[in-house]
N, C-alpha and C positions, 0 to 999 in steps of 0.2 A: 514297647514291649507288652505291654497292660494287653494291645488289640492281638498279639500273637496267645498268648496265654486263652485270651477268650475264645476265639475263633475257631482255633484248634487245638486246643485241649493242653497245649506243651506245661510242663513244670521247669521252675525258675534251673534250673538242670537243664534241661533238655534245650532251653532259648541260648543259653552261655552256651552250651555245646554246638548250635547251630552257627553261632556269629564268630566263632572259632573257626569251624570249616570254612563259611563265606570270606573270613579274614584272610586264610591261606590259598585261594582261589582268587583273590580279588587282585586289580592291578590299578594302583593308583592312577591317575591323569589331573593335567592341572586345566581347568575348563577354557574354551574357546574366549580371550576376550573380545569385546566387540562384536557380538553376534547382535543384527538387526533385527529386531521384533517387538509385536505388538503387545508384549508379556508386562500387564500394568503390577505384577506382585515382581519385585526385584529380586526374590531368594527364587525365583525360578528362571531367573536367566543361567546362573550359573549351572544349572541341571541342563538346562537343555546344550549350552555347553560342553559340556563332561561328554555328550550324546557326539557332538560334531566331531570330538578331537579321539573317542573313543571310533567311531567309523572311522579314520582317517589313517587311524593306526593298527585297524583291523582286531580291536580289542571289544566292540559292543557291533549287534545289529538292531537295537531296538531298546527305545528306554518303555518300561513300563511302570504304566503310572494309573492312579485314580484320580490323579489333580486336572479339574476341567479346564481351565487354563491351557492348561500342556495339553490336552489331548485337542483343542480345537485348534494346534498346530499341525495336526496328523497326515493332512495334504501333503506340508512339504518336510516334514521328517518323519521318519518310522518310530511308530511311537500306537502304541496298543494298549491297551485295558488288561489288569491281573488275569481276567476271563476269557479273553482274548488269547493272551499269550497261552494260558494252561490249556484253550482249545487246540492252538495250532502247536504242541507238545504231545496230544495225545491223552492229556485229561482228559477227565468227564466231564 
């Protein structure tokens, strides 16, 4: 939360009011077990999991991430950079 506050300016208000909305948008999934990869941190299997079982279900088209790990999967799952994704959005 500390990096949302900084980055873009929000007050401890406005972060709880954000994760509230994202709360009621969001759809749980329980992550792919057993997915084969070369992901030497084990808290990222599970993410990229959540990715497989979210396509699958027509719930996710893309995990976004800053984690280099996950992104030097990107060949074979869809998987983009915050910068990335806010370009192909229509950000600046």
């Amino acid at each position: 939360m500390p990096k949302l506050a900084q980055r873009h300016g929000l007050s401890p208000h406005e972060i709880d009011d954000l994760i509230d909305a994202l709360s009621i948008l969001a759809e749980l999934v329980d992550p792919e077990a057993g997915i084969e990869t070369d992901l030497v941190d084990a808290e990222d299997v599970p993410i990229l999991g959540t990715l497989v079982v979210a396509q699958r279900i027509g719930l996710g088209q893309a995990l976004v991430t800053g984690d280099k790990a996950l992104l030097s999967l990107r060949e074979r799952y869809p998987i983009c950079t915050p910068a990335e994704f806010w370009a192909e959005q229509g950000g600046l």
